[in-house]
N, C-alpha and C positions, 0 to 999 in steps of 0.2 A: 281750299281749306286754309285759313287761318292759324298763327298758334301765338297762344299769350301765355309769357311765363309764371304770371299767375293761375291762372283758370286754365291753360290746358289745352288739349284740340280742340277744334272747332270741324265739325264734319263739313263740307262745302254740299250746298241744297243747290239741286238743277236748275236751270235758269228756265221758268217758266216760257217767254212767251218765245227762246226759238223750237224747243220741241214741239209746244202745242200747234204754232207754227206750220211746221213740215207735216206734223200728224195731219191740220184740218186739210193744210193741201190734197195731202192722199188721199184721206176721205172723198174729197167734194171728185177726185180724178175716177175713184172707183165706181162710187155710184152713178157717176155720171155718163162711163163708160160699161157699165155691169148691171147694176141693179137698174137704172131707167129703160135703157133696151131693150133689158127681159122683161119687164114689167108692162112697160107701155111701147111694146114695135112701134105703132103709128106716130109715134110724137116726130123723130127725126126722120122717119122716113129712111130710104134707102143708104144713106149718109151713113145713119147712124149703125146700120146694121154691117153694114161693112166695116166700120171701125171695132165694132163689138170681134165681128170678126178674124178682124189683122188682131188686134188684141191679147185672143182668145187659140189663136195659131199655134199648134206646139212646135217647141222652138229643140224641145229632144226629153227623152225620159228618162227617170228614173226612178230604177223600179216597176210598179205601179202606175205610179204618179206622172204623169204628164203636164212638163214645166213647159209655161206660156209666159209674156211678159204681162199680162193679167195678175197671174201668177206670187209674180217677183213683186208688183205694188203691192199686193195683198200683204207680201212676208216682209215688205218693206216695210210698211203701217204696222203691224204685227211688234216687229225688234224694235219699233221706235217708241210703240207703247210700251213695251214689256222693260225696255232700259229705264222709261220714265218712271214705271211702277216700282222698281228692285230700288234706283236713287232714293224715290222718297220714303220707301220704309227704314232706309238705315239712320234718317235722320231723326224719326219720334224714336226708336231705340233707343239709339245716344244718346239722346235726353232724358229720356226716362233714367237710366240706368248709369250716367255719371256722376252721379252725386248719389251712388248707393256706395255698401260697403264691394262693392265689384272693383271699385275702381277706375278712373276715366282711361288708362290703357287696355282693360281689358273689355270695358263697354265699345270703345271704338272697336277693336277685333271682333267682336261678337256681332254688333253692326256690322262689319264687312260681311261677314259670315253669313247674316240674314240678307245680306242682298243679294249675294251670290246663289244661295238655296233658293231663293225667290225667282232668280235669271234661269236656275239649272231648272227649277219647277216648270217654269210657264215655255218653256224650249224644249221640255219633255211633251208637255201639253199643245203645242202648236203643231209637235211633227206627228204625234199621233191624229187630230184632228185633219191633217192633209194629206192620211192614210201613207205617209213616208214610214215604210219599214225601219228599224231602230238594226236589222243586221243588215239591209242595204247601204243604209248609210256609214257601218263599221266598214263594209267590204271597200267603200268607193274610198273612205279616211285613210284605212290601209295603204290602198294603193296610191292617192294622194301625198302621204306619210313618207312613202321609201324615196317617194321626187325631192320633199321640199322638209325634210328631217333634217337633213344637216343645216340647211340653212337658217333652222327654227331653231337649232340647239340652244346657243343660248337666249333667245328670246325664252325657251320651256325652262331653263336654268334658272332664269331671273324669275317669273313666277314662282318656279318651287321654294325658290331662298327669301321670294316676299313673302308662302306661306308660315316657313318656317320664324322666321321675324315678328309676323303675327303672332305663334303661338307660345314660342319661348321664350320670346321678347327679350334679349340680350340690348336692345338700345330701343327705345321710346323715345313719341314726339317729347321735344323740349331738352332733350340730353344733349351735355355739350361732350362730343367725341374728338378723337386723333384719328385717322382709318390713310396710309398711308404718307403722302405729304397734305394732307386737308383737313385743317381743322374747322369747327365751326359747332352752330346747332342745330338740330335735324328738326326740320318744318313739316314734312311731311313724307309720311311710310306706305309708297301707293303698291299696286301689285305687282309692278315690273322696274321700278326705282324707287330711290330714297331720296327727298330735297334737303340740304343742305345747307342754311344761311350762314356764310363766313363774316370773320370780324372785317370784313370789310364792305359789308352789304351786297354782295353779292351770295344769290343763288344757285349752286352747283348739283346738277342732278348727275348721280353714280347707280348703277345700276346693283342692285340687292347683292347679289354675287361678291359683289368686292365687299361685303361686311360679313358674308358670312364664309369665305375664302383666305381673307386677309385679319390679319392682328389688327385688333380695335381697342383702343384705350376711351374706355367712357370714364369720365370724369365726376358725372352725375350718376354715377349708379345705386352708391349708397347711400351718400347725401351731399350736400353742395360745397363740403371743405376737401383741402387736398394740399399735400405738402409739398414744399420748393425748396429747392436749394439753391444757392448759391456761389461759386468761389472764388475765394479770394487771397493774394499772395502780397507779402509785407516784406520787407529785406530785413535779411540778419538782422540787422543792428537796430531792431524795433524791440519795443518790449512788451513781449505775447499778453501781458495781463492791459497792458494800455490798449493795446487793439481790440483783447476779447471786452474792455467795457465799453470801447467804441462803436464797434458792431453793434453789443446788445441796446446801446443808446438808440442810433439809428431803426433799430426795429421798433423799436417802441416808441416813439414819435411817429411813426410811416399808420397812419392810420387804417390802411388796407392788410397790415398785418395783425393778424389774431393775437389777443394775447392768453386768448387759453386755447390749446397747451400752447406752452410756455415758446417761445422762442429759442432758442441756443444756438451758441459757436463751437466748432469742433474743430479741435486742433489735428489736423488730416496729417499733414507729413513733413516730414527734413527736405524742400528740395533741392534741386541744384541748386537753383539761386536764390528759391525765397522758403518763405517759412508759408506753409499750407495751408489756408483756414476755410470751413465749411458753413455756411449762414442756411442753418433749416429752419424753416419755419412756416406755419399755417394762414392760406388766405382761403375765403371763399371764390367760388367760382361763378365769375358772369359772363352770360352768352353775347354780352355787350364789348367785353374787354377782354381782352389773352392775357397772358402770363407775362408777358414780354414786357408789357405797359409797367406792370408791376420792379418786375426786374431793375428796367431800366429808370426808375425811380430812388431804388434803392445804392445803384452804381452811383448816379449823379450826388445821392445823398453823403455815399462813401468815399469818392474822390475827395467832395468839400471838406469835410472833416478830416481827413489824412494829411490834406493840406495844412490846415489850419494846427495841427498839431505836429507835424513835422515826421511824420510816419512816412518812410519812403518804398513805394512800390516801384520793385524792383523791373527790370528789363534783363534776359537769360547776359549770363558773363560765362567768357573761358579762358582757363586758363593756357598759354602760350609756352613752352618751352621748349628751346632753339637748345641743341644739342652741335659741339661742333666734331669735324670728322677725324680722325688721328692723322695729327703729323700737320692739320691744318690752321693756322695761325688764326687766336680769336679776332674779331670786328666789332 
């Protein structure tokens, strides 16, 4: 799947020819091993009925059902068509229903949603069809379960936190987030991870868990502005209204900075050594560019000028006094 920050996600369509592919192969293996043998004994002769045979061999049961590697082609064919079918209905959804008043995050969920009812339909539908009991198959899960539960924990974790991401949607494709040290824009929200594209073109897959475990700063959540600040420290012997029309100069030339609302300098604090000054102000946010870029724009901007006008930023000073001990002659 694709994602344009204009238009949105893009659902990713199956690749046609290696499914159908693998499907025709099984077909042409079943019938040629199954359906001709029974139909016409004489054509291979004895060959063939032996191979129908080994085939057809139970290999052990369950339940009812008596698993052959006959069998296993069949359920093979089976999951290959039934993955192809659930793919392709989530993509005319999609379509249909992104450009309604739905919304294209929650047309995408809804498509997830119908391919998964479509996969859980046609899997309820194939085990009844191979007379596989529905509490056999709970008994044999169970037991399965207590082997390999712990192992599954968080692979079952990270589905359930893709659920929940689906439906409460706290971060959607195209939002640019913070989610511990990784910033970037999330490309794609699958059922066991989330992709990640960072400003440096790389793609980082994290698994669901850490977004819905961990503090997440979405940046894009309300709408595409968001406020920076800056600090900055001047010495004493500066004069606080020269500096504050200085700053405001520089913002307002930097054309990445907004000018509504307005920009402002905040006189922050007395410090040791310098005088405190706060640069807030609004930029938009691109999933192209960080914040840093920005920043560092406006340092380079402020050094030159402070130069240029004789504004001196300060380096920490202390004061030293030497005390001498009684009765000991000063030096």
């Amino acid at each position: 799947m694709s994602t344009d920050p204009q238009r949105g996600p893009e659902v990713r369509t199956p690749k046609r020819s290696s499914g159908y592919l693998w499907a025709g192969l099984l077909l042409l293996v079943i019938v040629a091993v199954d359906v001709i043998p029974r139909e016409f004994p004489g054509l291979f002769g004895l060959a063939g009925s032996d191979v129908r045979r080994f085939l057809t061999m139970r290999l052990f049961s369950l339940g009812q059902v008596s698993i052959s590697i006959l069998l296993l082609l069949k359920a093979a064919l089976f999951f290959l068509l039934l993955s192809t079918i659930a793919a392709r209905v989530r993509h005319p959804i999609y379509v249909r229903l992104r450009h309604t008043a739905m919304g294209e995050a929650r047309a995408y969920m809804l498509a997830r949603f119908a391919s998964m009812a479509v996969y859980v339909f046609g899997l309820l539908v194939g085990l009844e069809w191979t007379g596989l009991s529905l509490n056999t198959l709970a008994i044999v899960g169970g037991t399965l379960g207590i082997g390999v539960g712990f192992g599954l924990q968080q692979i079952v974790a990270n589905w359930v936190a893709g659920l929940v991401l689906l439906v409460e949607q706290p971060v959607r494709i195209g939002d640019v987030i913070n989610v511990q040290s990784l910033a970037g824009t999330i490309v794609r929200i699958g059922g066991r991870s989330t992709w990640v594209r960072t400003y440096d073109g790389e793609v980082v897959i994290i698994p669901n868990s850490d977004l819905t475990n961990h503090q997440v700063i979405n940046w894009t959540a309300n709408d595409l502005k968001v406020r920076l600040t800056i600090p900055v420290g001047v010495g004493y012997g500066s004069d606080p209204d020269q500096v504050r029309n200085s700053l405001l100069q520089i913002m307002e030339q930097n054309s990445e900075v907004l000018k509504t609302p307005t920009p402002e300098v905040i006189f922050k604090d007395l410090g040791d050594s310098s005088l405190d000054f706060r640069l807030r102000f609004w930029a938009d946010v691109s999933p192209d560019r960080d914040h840093e870029a920005l920043k560092s724009d406006l340092y380079f901007a402020i050094l030159k000028s402070f130069r240029q006008q004789g504004i001196e930023i300060p380096f920490p000073q202390r004061d030293v006094h030497l005390r001498t001990a009684a009765g000991q002659p000063n030096t």
